[in-house]
C-alpha positions as CSV (number, residue, x, y, z in Angstrom):
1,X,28.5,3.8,-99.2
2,X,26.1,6.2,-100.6
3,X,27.2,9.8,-100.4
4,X,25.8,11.6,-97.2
5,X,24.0,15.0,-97.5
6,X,26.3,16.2,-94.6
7,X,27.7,19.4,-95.1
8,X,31.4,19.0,-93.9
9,X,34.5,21.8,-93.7
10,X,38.2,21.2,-92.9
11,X,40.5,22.5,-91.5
12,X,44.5,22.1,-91.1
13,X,47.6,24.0,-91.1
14,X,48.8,23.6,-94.5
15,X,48.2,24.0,-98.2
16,X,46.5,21.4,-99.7
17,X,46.2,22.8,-102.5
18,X,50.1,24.6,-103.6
19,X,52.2,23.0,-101.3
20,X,53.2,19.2,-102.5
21,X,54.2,18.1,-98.8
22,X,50.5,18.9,-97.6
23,X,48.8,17.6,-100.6
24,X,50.5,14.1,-100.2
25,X,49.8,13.6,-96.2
26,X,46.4,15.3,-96.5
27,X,45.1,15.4,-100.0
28,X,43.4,12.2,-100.9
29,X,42.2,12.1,-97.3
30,X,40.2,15.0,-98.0
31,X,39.6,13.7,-101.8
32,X,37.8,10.5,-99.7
33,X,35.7,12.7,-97.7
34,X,34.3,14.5,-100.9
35,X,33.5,11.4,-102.9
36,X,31.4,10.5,-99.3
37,X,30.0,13.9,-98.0
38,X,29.4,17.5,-99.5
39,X,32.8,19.0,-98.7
40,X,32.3,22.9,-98.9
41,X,35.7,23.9,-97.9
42,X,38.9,23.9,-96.9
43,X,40.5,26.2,-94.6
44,X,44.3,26.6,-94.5
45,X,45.1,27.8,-90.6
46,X,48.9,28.9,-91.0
47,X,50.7,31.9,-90.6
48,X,51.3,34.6,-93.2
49,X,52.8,37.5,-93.3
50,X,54.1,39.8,-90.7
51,X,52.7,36.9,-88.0
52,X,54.8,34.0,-90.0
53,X,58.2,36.1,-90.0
54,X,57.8,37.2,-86.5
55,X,56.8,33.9,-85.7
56,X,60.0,32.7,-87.2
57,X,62.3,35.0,-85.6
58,X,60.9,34.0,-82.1
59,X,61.7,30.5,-82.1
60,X,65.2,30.5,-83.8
61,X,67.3,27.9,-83.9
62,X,70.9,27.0,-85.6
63,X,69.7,23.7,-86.1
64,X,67.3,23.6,-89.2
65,X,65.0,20.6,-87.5
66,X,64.8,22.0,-84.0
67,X,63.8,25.3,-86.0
68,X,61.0,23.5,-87.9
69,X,60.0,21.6,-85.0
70,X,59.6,25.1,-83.1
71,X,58.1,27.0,-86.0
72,X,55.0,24.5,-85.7
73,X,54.7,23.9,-82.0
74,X,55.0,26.9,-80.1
75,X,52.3,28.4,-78.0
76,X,52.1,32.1,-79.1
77,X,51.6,30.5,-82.7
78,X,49.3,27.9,-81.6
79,X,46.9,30.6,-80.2
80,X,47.3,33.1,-83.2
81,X,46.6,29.9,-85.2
82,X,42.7,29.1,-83.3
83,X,42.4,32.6,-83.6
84,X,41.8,32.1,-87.6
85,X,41.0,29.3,-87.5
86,X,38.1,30.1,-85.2
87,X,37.3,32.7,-87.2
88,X,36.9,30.6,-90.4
89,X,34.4,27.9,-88.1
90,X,32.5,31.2,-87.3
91,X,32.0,32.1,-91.1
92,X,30.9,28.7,-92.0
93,X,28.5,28.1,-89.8
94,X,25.8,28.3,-91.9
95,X,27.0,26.4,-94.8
96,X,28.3,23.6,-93.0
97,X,27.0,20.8,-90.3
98,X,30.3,19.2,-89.0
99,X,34.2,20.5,-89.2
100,X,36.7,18.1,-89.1
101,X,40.2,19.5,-88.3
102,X,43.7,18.1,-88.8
103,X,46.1,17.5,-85.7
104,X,46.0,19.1,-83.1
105,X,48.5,22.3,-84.2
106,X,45.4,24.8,-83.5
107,X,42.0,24.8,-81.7
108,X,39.2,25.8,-84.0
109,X,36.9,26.2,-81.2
110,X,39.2,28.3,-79.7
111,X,37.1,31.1,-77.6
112,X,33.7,31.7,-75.8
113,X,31.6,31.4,-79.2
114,X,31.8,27.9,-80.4
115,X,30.0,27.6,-84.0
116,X,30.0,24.0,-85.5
117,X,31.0,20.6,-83.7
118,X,34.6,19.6,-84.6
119,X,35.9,15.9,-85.2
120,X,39.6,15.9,-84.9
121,X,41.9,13.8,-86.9
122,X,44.9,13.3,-85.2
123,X,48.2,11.0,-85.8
124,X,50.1,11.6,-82.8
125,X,50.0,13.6,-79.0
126,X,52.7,15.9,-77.7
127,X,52.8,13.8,-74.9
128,X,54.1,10.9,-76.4
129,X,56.0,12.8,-78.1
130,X,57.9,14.4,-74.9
131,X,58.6,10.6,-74.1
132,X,61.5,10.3,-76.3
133,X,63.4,13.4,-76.7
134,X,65.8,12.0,-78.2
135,X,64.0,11.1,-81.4
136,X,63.5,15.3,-82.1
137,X,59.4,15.6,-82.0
138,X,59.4,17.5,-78.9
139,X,61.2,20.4,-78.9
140,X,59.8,22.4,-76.0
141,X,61.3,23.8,-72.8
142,X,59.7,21.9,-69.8
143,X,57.9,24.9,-69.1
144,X,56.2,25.5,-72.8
145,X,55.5,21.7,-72.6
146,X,53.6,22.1,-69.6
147,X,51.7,25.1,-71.3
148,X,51.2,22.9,-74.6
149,X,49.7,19.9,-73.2
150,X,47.0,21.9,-71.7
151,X,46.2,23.5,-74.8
152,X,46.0,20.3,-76.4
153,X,44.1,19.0,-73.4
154,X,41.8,21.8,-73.7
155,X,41.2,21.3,-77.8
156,X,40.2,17.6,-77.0
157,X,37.7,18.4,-74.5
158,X,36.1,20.3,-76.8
159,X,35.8,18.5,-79.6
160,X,32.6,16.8,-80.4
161,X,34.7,13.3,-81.3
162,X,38.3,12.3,-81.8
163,X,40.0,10.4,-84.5
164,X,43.4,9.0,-84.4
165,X,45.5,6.6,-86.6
166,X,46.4,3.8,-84.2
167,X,45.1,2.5,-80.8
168,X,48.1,3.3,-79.2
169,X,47.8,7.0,-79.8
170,X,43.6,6.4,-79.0
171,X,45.2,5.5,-75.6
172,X,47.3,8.0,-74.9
173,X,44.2,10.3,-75.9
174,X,42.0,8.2,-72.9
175,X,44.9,8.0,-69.9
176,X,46.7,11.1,-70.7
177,X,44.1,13.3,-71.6
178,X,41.8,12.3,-69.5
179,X,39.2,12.0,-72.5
180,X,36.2,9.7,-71.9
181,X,37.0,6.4,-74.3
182,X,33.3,6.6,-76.0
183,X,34.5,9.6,-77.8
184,X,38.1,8.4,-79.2
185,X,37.9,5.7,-82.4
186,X,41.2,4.5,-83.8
187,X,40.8,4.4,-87.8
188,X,43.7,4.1,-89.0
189,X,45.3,5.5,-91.8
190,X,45.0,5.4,-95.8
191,X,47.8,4.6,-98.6
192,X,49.2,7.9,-100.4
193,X,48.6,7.0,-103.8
194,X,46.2,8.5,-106.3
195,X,46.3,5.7,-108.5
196,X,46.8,2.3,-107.0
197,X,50.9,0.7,-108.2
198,X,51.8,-2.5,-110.1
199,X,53.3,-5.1,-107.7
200,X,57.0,-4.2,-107.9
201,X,58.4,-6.8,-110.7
202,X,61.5,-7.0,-109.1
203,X,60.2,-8.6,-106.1
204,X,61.2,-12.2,-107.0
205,X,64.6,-11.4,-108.0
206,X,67.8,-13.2,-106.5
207,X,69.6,-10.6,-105.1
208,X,68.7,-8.4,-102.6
209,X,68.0,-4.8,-102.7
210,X,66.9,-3.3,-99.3
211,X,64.9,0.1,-98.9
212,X,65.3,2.7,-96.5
213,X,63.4,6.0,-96.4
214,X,63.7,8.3,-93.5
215,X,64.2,12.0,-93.5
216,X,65.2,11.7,-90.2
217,X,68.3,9.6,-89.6
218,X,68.3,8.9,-86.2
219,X,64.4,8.9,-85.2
220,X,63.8,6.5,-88.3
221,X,67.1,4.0,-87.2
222,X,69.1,4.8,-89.7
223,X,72.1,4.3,-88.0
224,X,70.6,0.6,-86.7
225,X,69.8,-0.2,-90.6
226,X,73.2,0.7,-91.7
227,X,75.0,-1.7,-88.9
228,X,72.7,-4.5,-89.8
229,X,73.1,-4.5,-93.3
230,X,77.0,-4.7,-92.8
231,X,76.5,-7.6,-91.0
232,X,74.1,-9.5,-93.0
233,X,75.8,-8.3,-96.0
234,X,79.2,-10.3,-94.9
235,X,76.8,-13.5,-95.7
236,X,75.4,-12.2,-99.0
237,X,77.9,-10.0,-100.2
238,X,75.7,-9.0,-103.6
239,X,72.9,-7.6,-101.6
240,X,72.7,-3.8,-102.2
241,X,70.7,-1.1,-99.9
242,X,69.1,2.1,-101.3
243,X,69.3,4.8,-98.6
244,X,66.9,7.9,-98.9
245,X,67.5,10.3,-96.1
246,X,67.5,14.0,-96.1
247,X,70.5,14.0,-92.9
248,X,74.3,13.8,-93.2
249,X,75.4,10.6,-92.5
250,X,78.1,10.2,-89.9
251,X,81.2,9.2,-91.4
252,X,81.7,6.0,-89.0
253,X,79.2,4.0,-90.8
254,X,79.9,1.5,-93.2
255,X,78.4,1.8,-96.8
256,X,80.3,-0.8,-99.0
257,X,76.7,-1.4,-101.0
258,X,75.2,1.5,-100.0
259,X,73.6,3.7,-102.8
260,X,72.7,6.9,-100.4
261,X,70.1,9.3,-102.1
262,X,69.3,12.7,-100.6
263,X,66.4,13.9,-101.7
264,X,63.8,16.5,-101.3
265,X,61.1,13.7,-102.1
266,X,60.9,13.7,-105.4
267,X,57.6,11.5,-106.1
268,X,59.0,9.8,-109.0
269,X,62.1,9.1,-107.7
270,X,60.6,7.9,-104.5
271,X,58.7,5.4,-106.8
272,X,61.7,4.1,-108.7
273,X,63.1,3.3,-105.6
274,X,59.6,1.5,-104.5
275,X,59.8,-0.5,-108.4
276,X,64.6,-1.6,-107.5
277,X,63.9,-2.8,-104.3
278,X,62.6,-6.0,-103.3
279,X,62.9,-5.9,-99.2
280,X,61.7,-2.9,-97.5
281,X,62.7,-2.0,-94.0
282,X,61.8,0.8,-90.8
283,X,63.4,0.3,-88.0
284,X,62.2,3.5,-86.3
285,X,62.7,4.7,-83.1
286,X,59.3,7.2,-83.0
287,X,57.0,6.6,-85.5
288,X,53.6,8.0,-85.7
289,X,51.9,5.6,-88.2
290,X,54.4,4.6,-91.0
291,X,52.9,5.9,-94.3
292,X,55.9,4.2,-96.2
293,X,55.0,1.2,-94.7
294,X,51.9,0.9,-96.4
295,X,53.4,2.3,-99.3
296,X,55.6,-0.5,-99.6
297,X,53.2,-3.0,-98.6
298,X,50.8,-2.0,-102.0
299,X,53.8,-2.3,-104.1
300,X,54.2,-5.5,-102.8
301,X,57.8,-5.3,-101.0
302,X,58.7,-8.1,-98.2
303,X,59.0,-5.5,-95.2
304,X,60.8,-5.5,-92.2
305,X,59.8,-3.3,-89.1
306,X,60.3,-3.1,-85.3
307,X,58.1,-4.4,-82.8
308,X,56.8,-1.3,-81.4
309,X,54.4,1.4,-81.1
310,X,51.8,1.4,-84.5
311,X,54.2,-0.7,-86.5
312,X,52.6,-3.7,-84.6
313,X,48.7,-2.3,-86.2
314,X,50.5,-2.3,-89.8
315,X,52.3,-5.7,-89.7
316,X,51.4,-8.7,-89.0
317,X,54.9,-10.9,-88.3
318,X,54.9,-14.2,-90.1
319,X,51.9,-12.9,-92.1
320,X,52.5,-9.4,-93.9
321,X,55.6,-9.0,-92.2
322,X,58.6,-9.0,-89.8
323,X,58.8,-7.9,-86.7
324,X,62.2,-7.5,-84.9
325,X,63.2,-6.5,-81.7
326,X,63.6,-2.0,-81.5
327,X,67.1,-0.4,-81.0
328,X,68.9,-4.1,-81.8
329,X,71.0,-3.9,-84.8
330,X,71.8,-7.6,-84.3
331,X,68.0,-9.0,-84.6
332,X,67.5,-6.5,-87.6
333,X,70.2,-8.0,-89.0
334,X,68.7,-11.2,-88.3
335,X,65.9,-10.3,-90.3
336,X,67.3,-9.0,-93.2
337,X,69.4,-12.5,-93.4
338,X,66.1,-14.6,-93.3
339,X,65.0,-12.3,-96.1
340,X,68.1,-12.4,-98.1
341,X,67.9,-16.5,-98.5
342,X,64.6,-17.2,-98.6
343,X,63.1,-15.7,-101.6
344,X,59.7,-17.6,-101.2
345,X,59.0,-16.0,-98.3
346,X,59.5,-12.5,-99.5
347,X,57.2,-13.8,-102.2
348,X,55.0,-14.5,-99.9
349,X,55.5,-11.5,-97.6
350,X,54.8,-9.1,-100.2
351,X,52.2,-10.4,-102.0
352,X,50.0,-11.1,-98.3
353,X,50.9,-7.6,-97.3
354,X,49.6,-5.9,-101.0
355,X,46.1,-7.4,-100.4
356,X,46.4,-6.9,-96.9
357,X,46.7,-2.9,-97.6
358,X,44.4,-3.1,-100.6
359,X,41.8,-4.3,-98.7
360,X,41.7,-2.3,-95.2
361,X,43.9,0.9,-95.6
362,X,42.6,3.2,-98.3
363,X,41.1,6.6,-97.6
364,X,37.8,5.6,-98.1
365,X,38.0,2.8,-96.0
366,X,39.1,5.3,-93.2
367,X,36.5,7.9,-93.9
368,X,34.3,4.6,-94.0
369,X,35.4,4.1,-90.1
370,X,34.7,7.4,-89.4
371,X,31.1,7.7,-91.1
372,X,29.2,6.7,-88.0
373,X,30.2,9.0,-85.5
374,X,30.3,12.1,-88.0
375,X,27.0,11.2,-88.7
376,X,25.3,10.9,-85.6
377,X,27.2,14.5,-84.7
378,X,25.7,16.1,-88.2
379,X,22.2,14.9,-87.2
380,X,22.4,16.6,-84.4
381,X,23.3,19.6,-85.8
382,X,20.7,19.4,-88.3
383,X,18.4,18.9,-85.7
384,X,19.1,21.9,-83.8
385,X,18.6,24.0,-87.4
């Protein structure tokens, strides 16, 4: 693909630049769209100062997730946050022919005076979000839902095209939304790796060693993985499971073989673990795309996930894959068994599901997906010049 002479800004709440968090779920996205269109900026959307503290203090809560979860999605901060990031669009209208903004955290349009057409990016929707509560991604009141599913509402009609990660979400986008379908394109999501990994050398070893990374215990099935592994470790008692969470872990569980890591995702620890284990699995309750998944996949690591929500778009079962049944300790540990005894099919498994990610989810390939319909919304643009 020849790089196109579209002018092209982004824009997301985050640091892509200083903060390692941002730059790893956002970085080599944008790093794709550079090497295929003239990116001219950046534009980071957050809070600072006086507005971040007192944005903070308004949303308090003991619990350090709820906290976070508030700190982002709130409606006083989502306004305050259009409110630059409008102002930014404004600025660069001249130097740019198409934004493209990240989630759905801000509206960049926000106001009377619209300035360039925006593509959003998204991986997920408060809405189905606010379907399981339980899993801790919603953490409104019913009333500040109500108010924030509007605003999200109102940031989608607007847009000039949306982009999200998997069909489900696309759908949720179409029936909740009330978005025409013409104007919502699942594309997936790219691998988060800079430099492409060796296949994992220790994938044809004897004796198992599972991989779990969640930073959230419960909403990644921690708890379901943990059970499981007991049982299937009673019929291969040297099989070992390395445990990356950043939660407590609840006393009750059993973790005879359990090497539990808590980590603030240290990149080359996280790969070490990638280059031990030899069975990956997710058995997540809420799961918006399931970056480790691919992850695992290019190091070429037998996975196991649940049948449900985008996990289904990422594995194939039988193929690149299994799929078990969600919120069933017993089929997952099922699964882990047929994994444990027959080490030509994790062979297989991994070394399918490495092609399978090299060949279809890289950044490029995404921005690739996305080329058409950011180009037919630049001409246009240019056209009105």
């Amino acid at each position: 693909m020849a790089k196109s002479p579209l002018r092209l800004v982004g824009l997301l709440a985050g640091d892509i630049l200083n903060d390692p968090t941002t730059r790893i779920k956002y970085g080599l996205f944008f790093d794709a769209l550079a090497r295929h269109y003239d990116l001219v900026g950046t534009h980071d959307a957050s809070l600072r100062g006086v507005a971040r503290l007192w944005n903070a203090v308004q949303v308090f809560h003991p619990s350090p997730r709820i906290w976070r979860k508030r700190y982002w999605q709130n409606v006083p901060a989502f306004r305050s946050r259009s409110q630059l990031a409008a102002r930014y669009l404004r600025e660069s209208a001249r130097s740019a022919d198409v934004a493209i903004q990240m989630n759905v955290l801000f509206d960049a349009n926000w106001g009377k005076q619209r300035s360039l057409p925006t593509v959003i990016y998204t991986d997920y929707t408060a809405y189905l979000s606010s379907l399981r509560p339980e899993a801790g991604r919603s953490p409104f009141a019913p009333d500040q839902l109500k108010k924030w599913l509007e605003l999200e509402r109102q940031t989608y009609k607007k847009a000039a095209h949306i982009f999200t990660r998997a069909q489900f979400v696309r759908r949720s986008v179409i029936e909740f939304y009330n978005i025409a379908p013409e104007r919502v394109t699942a594309v997936g999501g790219g691998v988060n790796f800079e430099r492409w990994p060796e296949a994992n050398p220790q994938a044809a070893q004897a004796d198992p060693v599972v991989l779990f990374i969640g930073r959230d215990f419960y909403r990644k099935g921690g708890d379901l993985l943990l059970d499981a592994f007991a049982r299937a470790r009673q019929h291969y008692p040297t099989a070992k499971l390395i445990f990356l969470t950043r939660d407590p872990i609840p006393e009750s569980f059993p973790l005879d073989g359990v090497e539990v890591l808590y980590t603030g995702w240290d990149r080359n620890m996280v790969s070490e673990c990638f280059r031990r284990a030899n069975i990956f699995v997710l058995p997540s309750r809420l799961e918006t795309w399931g970056d480790v998944l691919l992850e695992a996949m290019a190091y070429g690591i037998a996975c196991i996930s649940v049948d449900a929500e985008p996990m289904t778009e990422i594995v194939q079962d039988g193929e690149t894959g299994l799929l078990v049944q969600p919120e069933s300790a017993e089929a997952l540990s099922e699964g882990l068994v047929k994994l444990f005894k027959d080490i030509d099919l994790r062979n297989k498994l991994g070394t399918t599901s490495r092609e399978f990610v090299q060949n279809n989810y890289s950044w490029d390939h995404v921005v690739q997906k996305m080329a058409p319909k950011i180009q037919e919304i630049g001409l246009i643009t240019k056209g009105e010049e």
